[in-house]
C-alpha positions as CSV (number, residue, x, y, z in Angstrom):
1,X,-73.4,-15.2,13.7
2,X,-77.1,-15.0,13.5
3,X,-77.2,-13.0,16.6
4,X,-74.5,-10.1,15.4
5,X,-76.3,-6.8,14.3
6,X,-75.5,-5.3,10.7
7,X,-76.1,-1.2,11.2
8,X,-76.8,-0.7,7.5
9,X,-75.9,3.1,6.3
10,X,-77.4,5.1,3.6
11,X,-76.8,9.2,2.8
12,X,-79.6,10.8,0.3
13,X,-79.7,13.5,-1.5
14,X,-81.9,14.7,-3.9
15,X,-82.8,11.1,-4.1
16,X,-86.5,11.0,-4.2
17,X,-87.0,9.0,-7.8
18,X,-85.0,5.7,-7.0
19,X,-84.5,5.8,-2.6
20,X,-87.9,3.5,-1.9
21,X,-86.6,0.7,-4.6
22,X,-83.3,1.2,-2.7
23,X,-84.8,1.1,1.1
24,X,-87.5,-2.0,0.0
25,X,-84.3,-3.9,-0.9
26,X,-82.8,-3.7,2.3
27,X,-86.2,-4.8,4.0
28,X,-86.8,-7.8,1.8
29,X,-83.2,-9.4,2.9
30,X,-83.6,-12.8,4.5
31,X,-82.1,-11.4,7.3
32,X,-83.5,-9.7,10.5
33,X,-81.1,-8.7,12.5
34,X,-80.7,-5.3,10.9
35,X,-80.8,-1.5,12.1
36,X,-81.2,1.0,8.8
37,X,-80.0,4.4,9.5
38,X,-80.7,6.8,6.6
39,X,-79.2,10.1,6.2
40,X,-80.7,13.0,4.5
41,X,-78.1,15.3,3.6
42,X,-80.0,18.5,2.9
43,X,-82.2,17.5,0.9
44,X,-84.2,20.1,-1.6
45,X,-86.8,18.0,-3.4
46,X,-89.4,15.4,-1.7
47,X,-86.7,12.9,0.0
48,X,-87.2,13.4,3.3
49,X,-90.8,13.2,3.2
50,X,-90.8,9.9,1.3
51,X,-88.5,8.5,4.1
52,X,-90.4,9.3,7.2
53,X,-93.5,7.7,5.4
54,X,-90.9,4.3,5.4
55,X,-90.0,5.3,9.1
56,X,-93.2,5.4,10.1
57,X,-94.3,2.1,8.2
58,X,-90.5,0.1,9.5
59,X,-89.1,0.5,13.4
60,X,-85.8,-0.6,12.3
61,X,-85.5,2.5,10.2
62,X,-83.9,5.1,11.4
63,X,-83.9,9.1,9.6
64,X,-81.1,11.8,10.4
65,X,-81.2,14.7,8.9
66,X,-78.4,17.8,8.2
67,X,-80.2,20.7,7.7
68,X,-77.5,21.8,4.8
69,X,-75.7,19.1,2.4
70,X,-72.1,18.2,3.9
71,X,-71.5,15.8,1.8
72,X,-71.0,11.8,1.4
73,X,-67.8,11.4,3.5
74,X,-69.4,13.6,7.0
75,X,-72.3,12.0,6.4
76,X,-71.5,8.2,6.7
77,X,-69.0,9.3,9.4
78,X,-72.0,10.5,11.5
79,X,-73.7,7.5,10.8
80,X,-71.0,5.5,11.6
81,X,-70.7,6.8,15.3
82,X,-74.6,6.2,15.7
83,X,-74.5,3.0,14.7
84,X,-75.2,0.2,17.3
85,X,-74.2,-2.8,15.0
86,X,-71.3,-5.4,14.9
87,X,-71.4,-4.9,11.3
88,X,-71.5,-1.9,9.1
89,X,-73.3,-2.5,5.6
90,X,-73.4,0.3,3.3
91,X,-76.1,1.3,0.6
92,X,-76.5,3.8,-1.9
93,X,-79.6,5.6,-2.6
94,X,-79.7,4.1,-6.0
95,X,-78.7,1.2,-6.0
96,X,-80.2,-1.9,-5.1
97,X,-79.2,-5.2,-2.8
98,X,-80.5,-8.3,-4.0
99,X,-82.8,-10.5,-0.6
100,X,-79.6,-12.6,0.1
101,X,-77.0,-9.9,-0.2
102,X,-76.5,-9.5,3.4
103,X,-76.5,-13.4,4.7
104,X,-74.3,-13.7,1.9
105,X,-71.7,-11.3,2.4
106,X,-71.9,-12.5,6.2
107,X,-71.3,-16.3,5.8
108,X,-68.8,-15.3,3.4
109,X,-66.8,-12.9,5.8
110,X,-67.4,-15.6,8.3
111,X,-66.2,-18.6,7.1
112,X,-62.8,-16.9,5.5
113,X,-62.0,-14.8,9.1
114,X,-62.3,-11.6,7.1
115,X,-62.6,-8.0,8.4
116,X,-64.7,-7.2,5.2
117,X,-66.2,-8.2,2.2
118,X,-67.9,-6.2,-0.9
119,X,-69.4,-8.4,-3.8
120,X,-69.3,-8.0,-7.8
121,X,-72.3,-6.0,-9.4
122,X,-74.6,-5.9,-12.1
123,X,-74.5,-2.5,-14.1
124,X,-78.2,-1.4,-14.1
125,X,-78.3,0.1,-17.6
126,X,-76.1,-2.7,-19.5
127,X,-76.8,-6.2,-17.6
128,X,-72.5,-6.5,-17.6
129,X,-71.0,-7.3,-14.1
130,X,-68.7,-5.1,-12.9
131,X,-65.5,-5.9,-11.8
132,X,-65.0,-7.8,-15.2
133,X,-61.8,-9.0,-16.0
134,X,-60.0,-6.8,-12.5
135,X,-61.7,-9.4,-10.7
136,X,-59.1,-12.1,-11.7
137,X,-56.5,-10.0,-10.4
138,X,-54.6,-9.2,-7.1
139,X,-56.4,-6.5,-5.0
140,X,-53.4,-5.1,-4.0
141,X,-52.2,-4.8,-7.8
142,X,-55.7,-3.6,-9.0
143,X,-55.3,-0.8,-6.2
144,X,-52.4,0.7,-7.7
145,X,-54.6,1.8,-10.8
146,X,-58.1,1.5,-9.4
147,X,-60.9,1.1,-7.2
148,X,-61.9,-2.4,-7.6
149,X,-64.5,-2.7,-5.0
150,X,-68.2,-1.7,-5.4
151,X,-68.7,0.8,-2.6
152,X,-72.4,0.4,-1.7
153,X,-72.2,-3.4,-1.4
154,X,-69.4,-3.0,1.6
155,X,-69.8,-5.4,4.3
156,X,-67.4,-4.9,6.9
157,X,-66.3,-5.0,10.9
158,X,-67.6,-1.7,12.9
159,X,-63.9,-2.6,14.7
160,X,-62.0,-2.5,11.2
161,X,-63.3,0.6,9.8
162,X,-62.9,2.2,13.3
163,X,-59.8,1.3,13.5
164,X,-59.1,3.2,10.5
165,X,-60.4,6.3,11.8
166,X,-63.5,5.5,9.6
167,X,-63.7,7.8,6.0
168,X,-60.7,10.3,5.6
169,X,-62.8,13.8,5.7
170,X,-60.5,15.3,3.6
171,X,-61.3,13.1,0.4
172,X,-64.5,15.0,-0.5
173,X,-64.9,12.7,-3.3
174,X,-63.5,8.8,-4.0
175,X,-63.6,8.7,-0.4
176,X,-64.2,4.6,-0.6
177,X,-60.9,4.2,-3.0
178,X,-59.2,6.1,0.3
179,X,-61.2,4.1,2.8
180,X,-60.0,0.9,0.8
181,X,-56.1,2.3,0.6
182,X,-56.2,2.9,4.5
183,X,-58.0,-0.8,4.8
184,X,-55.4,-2.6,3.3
185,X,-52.6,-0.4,4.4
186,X,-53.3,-1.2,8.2
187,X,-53.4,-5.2,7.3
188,X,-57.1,-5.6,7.0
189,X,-58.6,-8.4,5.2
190,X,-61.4,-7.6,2.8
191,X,-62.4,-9.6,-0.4
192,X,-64.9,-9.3,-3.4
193,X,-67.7,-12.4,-3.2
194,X,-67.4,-13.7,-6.9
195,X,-71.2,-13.8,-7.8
196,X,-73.0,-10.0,-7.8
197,X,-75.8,-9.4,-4.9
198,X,-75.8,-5.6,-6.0
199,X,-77.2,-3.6,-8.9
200,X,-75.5,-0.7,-9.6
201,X,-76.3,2.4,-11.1
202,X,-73.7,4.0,-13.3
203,X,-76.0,6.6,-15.3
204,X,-76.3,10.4,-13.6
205,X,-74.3,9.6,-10.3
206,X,-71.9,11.0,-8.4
207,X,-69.4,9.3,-10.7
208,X,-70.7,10.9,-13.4
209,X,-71.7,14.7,-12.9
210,X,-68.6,14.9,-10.8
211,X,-66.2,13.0,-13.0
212,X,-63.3,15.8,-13.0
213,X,-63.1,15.6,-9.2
214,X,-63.8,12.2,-8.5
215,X,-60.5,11.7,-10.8
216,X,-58.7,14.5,-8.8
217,X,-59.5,13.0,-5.6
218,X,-58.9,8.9,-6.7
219,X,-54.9,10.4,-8.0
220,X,-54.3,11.9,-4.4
221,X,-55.6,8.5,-3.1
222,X,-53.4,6.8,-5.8
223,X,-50.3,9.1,-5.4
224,X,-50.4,9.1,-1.5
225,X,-51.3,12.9,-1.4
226,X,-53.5,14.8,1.1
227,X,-56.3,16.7,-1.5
């Protein structure tokens, strides 16, 4: 186990404010057997900049760049087919891992013969752990309604997520509630780890500035629908 590599995968954009706080909690896991490939997705303030200086200072960092933004979904898909790793762990830009996240999440996928793991979170701005009360319930029942797992603590098989034909391109948005339909569809074990080893952010995200067409998208997802 110690010898499998985890190809941990992170998109940016516009990120400059939180993505060193992010990228210093995926160096400070007590875990080395890592790759970090970091995407800048078109970029238009100082986020680029700030993560060749990391580069430069960390060999197991690795930048790509798209000259124009594509978009969440393209952009782990290209950094899905570069990765070398046994193991694809994802990370958001503003978000942060605690140091045993990772040798966590892998023990824990391990020892229970799973294809993928994510783990409960702590919202940044109100200290409550997030899934609350879902986290009692069936996945599978929890699906029908919502997306129960936190996205940027995924631990999961490069083989599994492969096998899926990795993020549907057409979900522009709640592409991880897709990725986590087409998961369990196809038989795939994943689980949520009971304690959190993630802090999430919930304020000025994705979720939030795009909340009309992240609930678009998640009704396709829930409804079977191609957007």
């Amino acid at each position: 186990m110690k010898h499998k590599l985890i190809s941990v995968i992170m998109s940016v954009y516009n990120n400059s404010n939180e993505i060193s706080h992010a990228i210093r909690s995926i160096e400070n896991q007590n875990l080395e057997n890592y790759e970090f490939l970091i995407m800048n997705d078109g970029s238009t303030d100082n986020s680029l900049e700030k993560l060749i200086k990391h580069e430069n200072q960390n060999n197991k960092i690795r930048i790509v760049e798209n000259k124009q933004n594509i978009g969440l979904t393209k952009s782990l898909n290209k950094l899905i087919k570069l990765a070398n790793g046994d193991y694809i762990a994802r990370q958001d830009a503003d978000d942060f891992s605690f140091p045993n996240r990772l040798n966590s999440q892998l023990e824990f996928l391990e020892e229970k013969k799973l294809d993928g793991c994510t783990t409960r979170a702590i919202i940044k701005n109100t200290l409550n752990i997030k899934p609350n009360l879902s986290y009692f319930l069936p996945n599978k029942i929890i699906m029908k309604l919502k997306n129960p797992f936190i996205h940027g603590s995924l631990l999961i098989k490069k083989e599994a997520i492969t096998d899926v034909g990795n993020y549907n391109e057409n979900f522009y948005y709640a592409q991880d509630y897709k990725l986590f339909r087409d998961l369990i569809d196809n038989n795939k074990k994943i689980r949520i780890l009971k304690k959190p080893y993630y802090v999430l952010n919930t304020q000025n995200n994705i979720s939030t500035k795009f909340k009309e067409q992240q609930n678009y998208y998640a009704k396709c997802v829930k409804k079977g629908l191609n957007p």
